[in-house]
Structure formats: C-alpha cells, structure tokens
C-alpha positions as a Python dict, from the first residue, in 0.01 Angstrom:
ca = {
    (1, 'X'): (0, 0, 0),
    (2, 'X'): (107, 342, -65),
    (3, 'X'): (58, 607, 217),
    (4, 'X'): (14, 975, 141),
    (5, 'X'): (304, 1198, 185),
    (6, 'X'): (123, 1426, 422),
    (7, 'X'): (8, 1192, 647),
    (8, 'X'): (275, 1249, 929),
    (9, 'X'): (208, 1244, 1291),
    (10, 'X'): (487, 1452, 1502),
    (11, 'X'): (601, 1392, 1847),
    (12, 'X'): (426, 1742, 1921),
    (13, 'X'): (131, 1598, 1764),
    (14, 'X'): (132, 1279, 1920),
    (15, 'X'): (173, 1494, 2303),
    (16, 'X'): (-129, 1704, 2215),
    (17, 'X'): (-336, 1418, 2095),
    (18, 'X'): (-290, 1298, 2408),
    (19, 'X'): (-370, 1331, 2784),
    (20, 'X'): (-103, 1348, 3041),
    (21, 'X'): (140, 1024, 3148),
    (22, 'X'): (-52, 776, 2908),
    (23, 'X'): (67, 505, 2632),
    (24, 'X'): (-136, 246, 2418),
    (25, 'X'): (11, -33, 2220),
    (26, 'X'): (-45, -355, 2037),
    (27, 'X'): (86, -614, 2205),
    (28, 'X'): (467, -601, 2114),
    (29, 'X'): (571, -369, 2489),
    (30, 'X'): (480, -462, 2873),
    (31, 'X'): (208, -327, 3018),
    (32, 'X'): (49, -296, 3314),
    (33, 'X'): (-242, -517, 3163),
    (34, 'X'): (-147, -771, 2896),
    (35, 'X'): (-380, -910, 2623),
    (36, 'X'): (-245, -1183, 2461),
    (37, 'X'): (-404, -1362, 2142),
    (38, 'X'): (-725, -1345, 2320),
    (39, 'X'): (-989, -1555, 2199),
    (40, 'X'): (-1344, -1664, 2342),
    (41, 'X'): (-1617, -1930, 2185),
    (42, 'X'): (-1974, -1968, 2187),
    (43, 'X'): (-2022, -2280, 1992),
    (44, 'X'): (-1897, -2185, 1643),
    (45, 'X'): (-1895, -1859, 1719),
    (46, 'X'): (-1554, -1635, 1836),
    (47, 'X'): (-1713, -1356, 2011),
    (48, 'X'): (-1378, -1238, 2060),
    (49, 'X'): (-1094, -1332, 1834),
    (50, 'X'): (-743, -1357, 1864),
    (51, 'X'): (-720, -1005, 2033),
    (52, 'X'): (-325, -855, 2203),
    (53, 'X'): (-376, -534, 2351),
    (54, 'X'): (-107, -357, 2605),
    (55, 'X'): (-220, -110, 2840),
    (56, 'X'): (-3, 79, 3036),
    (57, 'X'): (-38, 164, 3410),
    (58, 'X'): (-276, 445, 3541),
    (59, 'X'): (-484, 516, 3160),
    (60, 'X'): (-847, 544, 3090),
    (61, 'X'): (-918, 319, 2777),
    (62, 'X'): (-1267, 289, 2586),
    (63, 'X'): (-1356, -72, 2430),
    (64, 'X'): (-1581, 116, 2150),
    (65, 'X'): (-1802, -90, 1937),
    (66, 'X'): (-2151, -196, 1810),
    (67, 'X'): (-2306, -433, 1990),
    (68, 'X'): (-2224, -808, 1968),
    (69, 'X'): (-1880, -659, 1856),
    (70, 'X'): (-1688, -859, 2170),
    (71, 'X'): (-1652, -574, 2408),
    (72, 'X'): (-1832, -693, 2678),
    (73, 'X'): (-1711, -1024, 2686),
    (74, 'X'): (-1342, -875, 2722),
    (75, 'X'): (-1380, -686, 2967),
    (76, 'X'): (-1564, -983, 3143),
    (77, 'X'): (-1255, -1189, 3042),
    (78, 'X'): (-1047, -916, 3224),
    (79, 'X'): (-1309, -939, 3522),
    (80, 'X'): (-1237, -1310, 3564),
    (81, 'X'): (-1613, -1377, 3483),
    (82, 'X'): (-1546, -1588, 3164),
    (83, 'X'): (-1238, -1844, 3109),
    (84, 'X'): (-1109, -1763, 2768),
    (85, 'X'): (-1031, -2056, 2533),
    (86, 'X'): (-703, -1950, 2412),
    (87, 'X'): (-457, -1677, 2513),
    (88, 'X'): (-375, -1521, 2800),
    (89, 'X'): (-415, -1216, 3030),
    (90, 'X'): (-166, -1048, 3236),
    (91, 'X'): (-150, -784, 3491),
    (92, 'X'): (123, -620, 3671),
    (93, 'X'): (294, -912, 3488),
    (94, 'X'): (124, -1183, 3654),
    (95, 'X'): (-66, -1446, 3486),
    (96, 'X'): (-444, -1406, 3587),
    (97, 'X'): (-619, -1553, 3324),
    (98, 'X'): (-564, -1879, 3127),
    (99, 'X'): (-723, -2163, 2948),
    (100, 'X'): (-759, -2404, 3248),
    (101, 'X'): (-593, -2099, 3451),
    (102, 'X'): (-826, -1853, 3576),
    (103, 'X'): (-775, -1671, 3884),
    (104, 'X'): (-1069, -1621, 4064),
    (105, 'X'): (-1269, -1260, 4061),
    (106, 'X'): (-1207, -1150, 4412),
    (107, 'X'): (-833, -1199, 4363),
    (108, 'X'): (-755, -982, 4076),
    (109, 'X'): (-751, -647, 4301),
    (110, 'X'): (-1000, -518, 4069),
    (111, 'X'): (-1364, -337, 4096),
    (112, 'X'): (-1614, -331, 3843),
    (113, 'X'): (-1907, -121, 3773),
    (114, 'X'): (-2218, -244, 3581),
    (115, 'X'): (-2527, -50, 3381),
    (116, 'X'): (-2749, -115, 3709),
    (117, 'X'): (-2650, 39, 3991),
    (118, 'X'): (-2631, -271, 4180),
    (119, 'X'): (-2675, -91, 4541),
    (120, 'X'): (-2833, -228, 4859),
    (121, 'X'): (-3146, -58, 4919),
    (122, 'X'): (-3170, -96, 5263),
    (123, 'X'): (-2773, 61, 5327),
    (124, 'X'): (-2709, 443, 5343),
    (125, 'X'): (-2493, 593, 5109),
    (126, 'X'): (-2224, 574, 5375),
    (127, 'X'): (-2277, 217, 5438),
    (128, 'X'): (-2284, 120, 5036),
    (129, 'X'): (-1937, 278, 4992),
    (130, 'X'): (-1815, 112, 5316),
    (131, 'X'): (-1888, -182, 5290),
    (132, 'X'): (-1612, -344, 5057),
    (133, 'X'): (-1401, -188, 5303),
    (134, 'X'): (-1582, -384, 5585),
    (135, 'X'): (-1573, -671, 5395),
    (136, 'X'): (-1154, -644, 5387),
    (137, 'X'): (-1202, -608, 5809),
    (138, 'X'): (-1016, -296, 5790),
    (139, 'X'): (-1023, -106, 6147),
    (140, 'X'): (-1322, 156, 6210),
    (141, 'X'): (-1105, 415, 6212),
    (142, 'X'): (-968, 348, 5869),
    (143, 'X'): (-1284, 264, 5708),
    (144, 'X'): (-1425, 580, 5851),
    (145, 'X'): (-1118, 758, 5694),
    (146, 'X'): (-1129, 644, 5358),
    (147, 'X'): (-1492, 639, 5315),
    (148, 'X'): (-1514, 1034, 5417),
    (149, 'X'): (-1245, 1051, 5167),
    (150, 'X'): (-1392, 901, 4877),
    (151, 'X'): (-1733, 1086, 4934),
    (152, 'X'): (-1605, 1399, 4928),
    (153, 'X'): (-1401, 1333, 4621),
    (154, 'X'): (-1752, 1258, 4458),
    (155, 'X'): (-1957, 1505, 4575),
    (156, 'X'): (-2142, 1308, 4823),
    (157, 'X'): (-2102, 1367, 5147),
    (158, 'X'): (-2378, 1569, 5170),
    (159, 'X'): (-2584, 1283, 5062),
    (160, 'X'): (-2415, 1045, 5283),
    (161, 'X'): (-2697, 947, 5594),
    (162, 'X'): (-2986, 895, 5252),
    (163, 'X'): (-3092, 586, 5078),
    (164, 'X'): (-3051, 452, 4740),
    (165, 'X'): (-3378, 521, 4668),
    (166, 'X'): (-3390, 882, 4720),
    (167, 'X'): (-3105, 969, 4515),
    (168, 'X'): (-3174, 1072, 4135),
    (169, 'X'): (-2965, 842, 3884),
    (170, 'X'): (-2694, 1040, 3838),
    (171, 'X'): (-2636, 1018, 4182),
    (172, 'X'): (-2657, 676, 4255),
    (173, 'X'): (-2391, 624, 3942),
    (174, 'X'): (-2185, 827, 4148),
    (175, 'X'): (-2240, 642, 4465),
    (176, 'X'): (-2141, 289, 4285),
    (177, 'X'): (-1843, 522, 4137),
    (178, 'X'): (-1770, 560, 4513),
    (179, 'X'): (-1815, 232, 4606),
    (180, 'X'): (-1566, 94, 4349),
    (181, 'X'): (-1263, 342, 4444),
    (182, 'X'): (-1257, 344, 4786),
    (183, 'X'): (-1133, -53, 4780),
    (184, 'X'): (-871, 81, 4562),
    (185, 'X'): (-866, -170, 4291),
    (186, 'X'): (-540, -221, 4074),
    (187, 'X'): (-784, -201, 3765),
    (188, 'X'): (-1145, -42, 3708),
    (189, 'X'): (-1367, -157, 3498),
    (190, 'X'): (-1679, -29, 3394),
    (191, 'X'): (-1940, -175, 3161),
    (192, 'X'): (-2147, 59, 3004),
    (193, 'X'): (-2247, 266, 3343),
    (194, 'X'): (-2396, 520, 3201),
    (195, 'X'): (-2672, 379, 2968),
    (196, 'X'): (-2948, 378, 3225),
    (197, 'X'): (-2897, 775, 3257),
    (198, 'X'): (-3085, 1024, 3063),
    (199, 'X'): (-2872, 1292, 2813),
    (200, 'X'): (-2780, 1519, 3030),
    (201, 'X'): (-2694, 1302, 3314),
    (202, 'X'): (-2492, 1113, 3083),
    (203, 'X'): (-2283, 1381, 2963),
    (204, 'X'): (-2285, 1543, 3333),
    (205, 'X'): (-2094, 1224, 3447),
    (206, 'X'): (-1899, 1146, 3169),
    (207, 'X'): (-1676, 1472, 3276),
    (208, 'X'): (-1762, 1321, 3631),
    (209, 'X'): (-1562, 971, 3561),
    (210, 'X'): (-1305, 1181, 3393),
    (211, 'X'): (-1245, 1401, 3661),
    (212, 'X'): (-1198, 1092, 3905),
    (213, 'X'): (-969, 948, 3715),
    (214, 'X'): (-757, 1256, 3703),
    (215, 'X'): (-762, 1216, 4054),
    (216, 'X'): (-683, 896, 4128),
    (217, 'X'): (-528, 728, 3834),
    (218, 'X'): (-648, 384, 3837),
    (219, 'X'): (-587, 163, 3558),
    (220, 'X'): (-956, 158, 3412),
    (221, 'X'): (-1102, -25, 3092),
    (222, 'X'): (-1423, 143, 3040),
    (223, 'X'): (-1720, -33, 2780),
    (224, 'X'): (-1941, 134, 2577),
    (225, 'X'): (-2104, 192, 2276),
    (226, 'X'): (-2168, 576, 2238),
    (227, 'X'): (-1914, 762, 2065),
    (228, 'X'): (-1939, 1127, 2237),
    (229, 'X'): (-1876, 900, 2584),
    (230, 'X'): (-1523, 733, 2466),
    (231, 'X'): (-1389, 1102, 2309),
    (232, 'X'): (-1483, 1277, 2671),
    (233, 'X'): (-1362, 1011, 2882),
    (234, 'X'): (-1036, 827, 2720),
    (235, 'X'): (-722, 819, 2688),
    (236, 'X'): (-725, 599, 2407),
    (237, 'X'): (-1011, 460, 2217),
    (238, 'X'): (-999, 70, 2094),
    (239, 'X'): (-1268, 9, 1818),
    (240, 'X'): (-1362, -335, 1785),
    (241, 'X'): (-1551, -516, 1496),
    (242, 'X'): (-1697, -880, 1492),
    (243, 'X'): (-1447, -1005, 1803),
    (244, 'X'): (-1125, -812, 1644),
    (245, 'X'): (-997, -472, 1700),
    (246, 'X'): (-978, -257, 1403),
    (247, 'X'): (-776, 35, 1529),
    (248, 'X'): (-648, 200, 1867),
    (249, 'X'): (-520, 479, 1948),
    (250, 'X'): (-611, 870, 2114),
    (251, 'X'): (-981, 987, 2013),
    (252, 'X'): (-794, 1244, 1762),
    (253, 'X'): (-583, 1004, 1569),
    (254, 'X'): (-940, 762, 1530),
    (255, 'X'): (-1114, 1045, 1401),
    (256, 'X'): (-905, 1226, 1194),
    (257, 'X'): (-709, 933, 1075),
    (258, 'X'): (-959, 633, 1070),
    (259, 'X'): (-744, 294, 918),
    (260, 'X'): (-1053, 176, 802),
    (261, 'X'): (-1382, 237, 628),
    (262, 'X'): (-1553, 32, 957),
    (263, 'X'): (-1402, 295, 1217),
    (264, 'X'): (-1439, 564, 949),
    (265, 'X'): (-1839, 502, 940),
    (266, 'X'): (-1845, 432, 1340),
    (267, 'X'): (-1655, 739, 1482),
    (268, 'X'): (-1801, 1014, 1355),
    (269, 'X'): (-2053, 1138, 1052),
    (270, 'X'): (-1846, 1067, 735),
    (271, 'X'): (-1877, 1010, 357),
    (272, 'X'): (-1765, 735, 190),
    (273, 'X'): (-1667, 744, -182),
    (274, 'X'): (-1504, 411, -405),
    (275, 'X'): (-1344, 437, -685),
    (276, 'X'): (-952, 371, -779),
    (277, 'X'): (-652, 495, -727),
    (278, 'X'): (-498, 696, -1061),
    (279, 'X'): (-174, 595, -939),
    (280, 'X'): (-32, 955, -803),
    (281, 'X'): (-276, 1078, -555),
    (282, 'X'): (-634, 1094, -660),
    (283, 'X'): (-906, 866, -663),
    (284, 'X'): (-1152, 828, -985),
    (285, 'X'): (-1508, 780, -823),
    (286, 'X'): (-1700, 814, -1134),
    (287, 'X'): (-1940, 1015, -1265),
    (288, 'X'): (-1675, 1328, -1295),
    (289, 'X'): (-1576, 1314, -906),
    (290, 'X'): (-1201, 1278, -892),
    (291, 'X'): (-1081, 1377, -510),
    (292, 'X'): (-687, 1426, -453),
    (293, 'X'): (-606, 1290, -102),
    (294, 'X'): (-436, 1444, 165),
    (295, 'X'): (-405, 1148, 408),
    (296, 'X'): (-461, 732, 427),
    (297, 'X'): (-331, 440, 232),
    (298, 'X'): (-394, 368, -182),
    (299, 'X'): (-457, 46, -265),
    (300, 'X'): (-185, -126, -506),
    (301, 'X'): (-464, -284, -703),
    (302, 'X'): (-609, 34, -757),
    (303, 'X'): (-957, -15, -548),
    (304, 'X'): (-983, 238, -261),
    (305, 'X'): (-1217, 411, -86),
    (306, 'X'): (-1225, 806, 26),
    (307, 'X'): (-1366, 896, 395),
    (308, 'X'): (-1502, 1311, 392),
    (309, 'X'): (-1663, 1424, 727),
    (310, 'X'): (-2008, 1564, 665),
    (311, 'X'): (-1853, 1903, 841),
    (312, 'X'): (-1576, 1919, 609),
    (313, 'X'): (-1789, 1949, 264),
    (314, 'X'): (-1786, 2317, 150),
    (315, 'X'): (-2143, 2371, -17),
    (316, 'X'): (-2256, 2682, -203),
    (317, 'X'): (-2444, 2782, -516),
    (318, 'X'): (-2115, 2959, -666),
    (319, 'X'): (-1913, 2765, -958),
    (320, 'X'): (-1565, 2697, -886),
    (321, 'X'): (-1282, 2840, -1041),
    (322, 'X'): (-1085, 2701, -1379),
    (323, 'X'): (-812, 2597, -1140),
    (324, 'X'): (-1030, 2433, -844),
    (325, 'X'): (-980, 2061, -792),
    (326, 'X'): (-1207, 1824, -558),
    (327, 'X'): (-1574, 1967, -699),
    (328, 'X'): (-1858, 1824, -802),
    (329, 'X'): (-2208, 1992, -898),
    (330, 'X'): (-2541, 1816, -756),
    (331, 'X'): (-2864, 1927, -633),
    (332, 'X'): (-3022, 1976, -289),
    (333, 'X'): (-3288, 1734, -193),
    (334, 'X'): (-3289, 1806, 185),
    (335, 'X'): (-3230, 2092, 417),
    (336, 'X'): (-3296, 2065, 768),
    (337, 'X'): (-3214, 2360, 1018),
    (338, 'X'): (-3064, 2226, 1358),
    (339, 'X'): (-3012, 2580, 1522),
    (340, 'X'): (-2600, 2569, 1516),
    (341, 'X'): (-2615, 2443, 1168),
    (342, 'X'): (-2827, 2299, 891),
    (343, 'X'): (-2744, 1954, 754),
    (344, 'X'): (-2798, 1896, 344),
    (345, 'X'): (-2873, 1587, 124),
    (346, 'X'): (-2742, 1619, -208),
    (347, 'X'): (-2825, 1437, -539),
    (348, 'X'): (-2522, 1424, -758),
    (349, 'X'): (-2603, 1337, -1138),
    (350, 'X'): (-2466, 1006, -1074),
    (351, 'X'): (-2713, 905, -853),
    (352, 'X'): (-2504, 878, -545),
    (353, 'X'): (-2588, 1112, -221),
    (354, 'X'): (-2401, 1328, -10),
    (355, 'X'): (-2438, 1468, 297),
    (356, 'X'): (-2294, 1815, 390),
    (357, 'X'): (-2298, 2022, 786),
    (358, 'X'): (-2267, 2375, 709),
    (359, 'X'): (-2301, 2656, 901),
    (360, 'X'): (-2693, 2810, 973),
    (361, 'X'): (-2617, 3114, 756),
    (362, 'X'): (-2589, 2899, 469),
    (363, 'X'): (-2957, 2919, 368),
    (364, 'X'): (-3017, 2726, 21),
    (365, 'X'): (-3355, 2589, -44),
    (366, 'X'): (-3449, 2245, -170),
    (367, 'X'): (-3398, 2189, -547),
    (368, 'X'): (-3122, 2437, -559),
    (369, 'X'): (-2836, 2336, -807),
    (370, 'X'): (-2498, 2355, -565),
    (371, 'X'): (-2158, 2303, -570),
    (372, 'X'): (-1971, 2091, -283),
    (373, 'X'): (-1606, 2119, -215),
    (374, 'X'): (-1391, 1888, -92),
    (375, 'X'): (-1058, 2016, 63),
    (376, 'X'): (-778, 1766, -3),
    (377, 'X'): (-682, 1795, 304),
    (378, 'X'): (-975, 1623, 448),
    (379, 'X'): (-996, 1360, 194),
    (380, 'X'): (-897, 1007, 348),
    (381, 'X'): (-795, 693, 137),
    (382, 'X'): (-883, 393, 255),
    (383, 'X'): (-747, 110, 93),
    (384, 'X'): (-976, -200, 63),
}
C-alpha cells in the first residue's frame, strides 16, 4: 500500500493528541495489563478473536463498538467472569487468566461497575461505599477515613446518611463510582455505566468519571457503545468489529485518521466514496468526481475508498474556479435547520448522495443546483 506523503504524525502531535502520562500499544511492549491472542467461543462462534492489547499503568481506555462486537465479553474476560479458550491475560505481569488458569474474581484487586447500579437498598450511602471496606475487616477508624475521603471526592457527602432510593440516577452512578474506588482496585472496569442515565446526566458524568480518574489514576477499561462517551472520557479509544480490534489509538488520531472504512463510518458522521486509485494521488469515483487525497493508504490494485466528514464538505451555489480541484455539482434534496447548523442531502447526477454540515447562515432551499467542495486535506484513502 502506498501512504500519502502528508500523512505524518509529530512527536508534538502525538503529546497534544494525548492526555497526560498515558501510552497504548499492540501487544509487542509490557504493560500494566497484557492481552495476549485473546480468543473466546460460543459454539462456532468467536465472540472475541485472537485479540493482544497492552495497556499501560494508570490510563483510561474505551472498548468502542456496536453491539455483539466482543466488548463486553473482554472486559468480562479481564473481570475473571469468563475463562477464555485461548490466550492469556496479564496484569502487573502476573498471569491471571488462562485456558484451564483462571484466577478467581475476588483476587484480581479489581472493581467493576455495571449498567445497574447494583446498590443495597436498605444501606445508606455511607454504608454502600463502606462496605467493601468492611468486607476487607479494615479497622473503624480506617474505614471511617477512607470512606469520608472518597465521598467527598464525589460530591457526596452531603448525601451520605440517605438511601438509594432517594437519590436521582446520576447520583446513585456516582455512589457505585464511590463504592468501586474506595477498595482501591489495581484495575477499574466499567461496563457501560452510564446507559441507564438520561442525556444530560450522561454527559454530566462522563466529565464526572473523567475528573476521578484525574484524581486517582487507576488503571480503568471502560465499555461502551456511544461515541461522544469514549472522546470525553479516554485516553485511548480501541474500536472493535466482529471479536477483532480494528484500530487503537487517542480519540484524535481515530477520528481524523480512521485505518478503516468500519471505524471511518463508526466514529463520527463521514462520507464514503469508491473508486480507484490513478496511481499519483487521486481517486476516480466516477461520474466526474475525482478527489486528490491528503491522508490514508492507496490500494496497489487500484480499489480504494475516500472517507469526507459531513462538516468538512464546503457547499454553495457559486461555480468553482478554472483551477479548483475536488468539486462536483449536484442538487439539494434536503435541508434541515438544527439551530448551530443545517445539515444537506445532495443528489449528484450520478445518482449517489451526499451529505454536507454547514453553518446556519448557509440558507439554500431544496432543489437548488450547488456546488460541494472537498478540501484535499480532508480527503482520506482507505485502501480496501
């Protein structure tokens, strides 16, 4: 495959994709936790398949996916819920999980927080959080300590003499939040927690679970299947596809430099175009739309695809110039105003559709004749 010349990633850029003291690899360095050629069976089925990840010590990584895609059952793997049938898992460089080699649950140092809220109705906030802690027959005095820590670290020491069941959602997440730190696990892991939450309790404590990791700097493999969560919370986001991953690495470097159509499509609005590579650094997709690349991988054979984000299509009524590249004429067969910004269908003569985010001062009624733009720079190859 042939890579675009401009697709370079600096040192500077690689320290500003990224948040403070935090590395992700395929499996090739130690980490703190070690995937290994990870694979799990239902029947015929791998649900996951042959998976190495490495993740150092004290970051915040996002198993992003659709469902069925095999995230859950890793991080259930990781749990010590589910024996895998080949491969191994490692942490802090000891062997914890095995085929006929699993280390039980409650000796893997780790906490783990599910979509319910899994709190005992009938225990005070205080007593929730405490009582991993009195599990562990820790002295009063240190229980007493810690817990008062860890509730004023998430806002909830007001709350601390009330029941589950008078809290609102948001708080309860945060009292299961609670209830997982103060044992301080080696590892946290967290499957899906937010999806019983409404939209703006959701985003309210995905800054929350951020902010808490700041602070304390577990290790902490967090599920889920919502884009907008894994860019606000990660470190590093690992998409996985049918059991496999398909690409790691910081939320920038997925979005704006997606391997692959899958994780092109999955993070993020985008285009896709196919055609074939002319063999310098445009791709042909037919019907007069020829789009130089600034970025991604030609295919050798010629067959490649070209990833646009919706927000990066210029669109206006005016022709473009004799010495404009990357435009294409079509007409507008939807316009729909969403306050910030109106979103637009267009028809191109060759019967394909594009979609286009542009600004809410860009007023152009259906059946308009436009032109879109598409700034090399934002054009992706994908090879096939």
């Amino acid at each position: 495959m042939k890579q675009a010349s401009d697709d370079v990633t600096t040192p500077l850029d690689k320290a500003n994709d990224m948040r403070p003291e935090t590395t992700l690899q395929q499996s090739g360095s130690t980490g703190f936790v070690e995937l290994s050629g990870l694979s799990k069976n239902y029947g015929s089925q791998a649900v996951v398949n042959n998976i190495s990840l490495s993740i150092e010590k004290g970051m915040l990584v996002c198993l992003l996916g659709p469902s069925g895609c095999g995230k859950t059952t890793t991080l259930r793997l990781i749990a010590g819920f589910v024996e895998p049938d080949a491969g191994e898992i490692r942490v802090g460089g000891r062997c914890i999980s095995a085929p006929g080699k699993c280390e039980a649950p409650e000796r893997r140092n780790m906490s783990m927080i599910f979509q319910s809220y899994a709190l005992w109705p009938h225990m005070t906030v205080y007593e929730n959080v405490a009582y991993g802690l009195r599990l562990r027959k820790l002295p009063k005095s240190d229980i007493a300590k810690r817990t008062d820590t860890i509730l004023a670290a998430t806002r909830l020491d007001a709350l601390a003499q009330r029941y589950p069941g008078e809290l609102s959602g948001g708080q309860q997440q945060r009292v299961s939040l609670a209830r997982a730190l103060v044992i301080e696990p080696e590892t946290l892991l967290l499957d899906e927690p937010l999806s019983n939450l409404d939209a703006n309790l959701r985003e309210e404590m995905r800054f929350e679970i951020r902010r808490l990791h700041d602070k304390y700097r577990y290790t902490t493999v967090y599920v889920t299947h919502d884009q907008a969560e894994a860019m606000t919370t990660a470190n590093m986001i690992v998409v996985m596809n049918q059991g496999t991953i398909e690409q790691a690495g910081s939320p920038k470097d997925i979005y704006e430099r997606p391997r692959t159509e899958f994780v092109a499509r999955f993070i993020g609005g985008t285009n896709i175009f196919k055609g074939r590579w002319d063999g310098v650094d445009a791709v042909d997709c037919g019907g007069g739309l020829v789009l130089r690349c600034g970025s991604g991988d030609y295919d050798s054979q010629g067959d490649t695809s070209v990833s646009v984000r919706h927000h990066d299509i210029g669109i206006s009524t005016s022709a473009p110039g004799s010495t404009e590249t990357n435009c294409i004429s079509g007409v507008v067969t939807r316009q729909v105003y969403l306050g910030a910004s109106r979103d637009y269908l267009v028809l191109l003569e060759s019967g394909e559709t594009v979609r286009a985010i542009a600004s809410a001062d860009v007023a152009i009624a259906e059946g308009t004749t436009v032109w879109l733009r598409f700034p090399p720079q934002h054009c992706r190859a994908l090879a096939h």
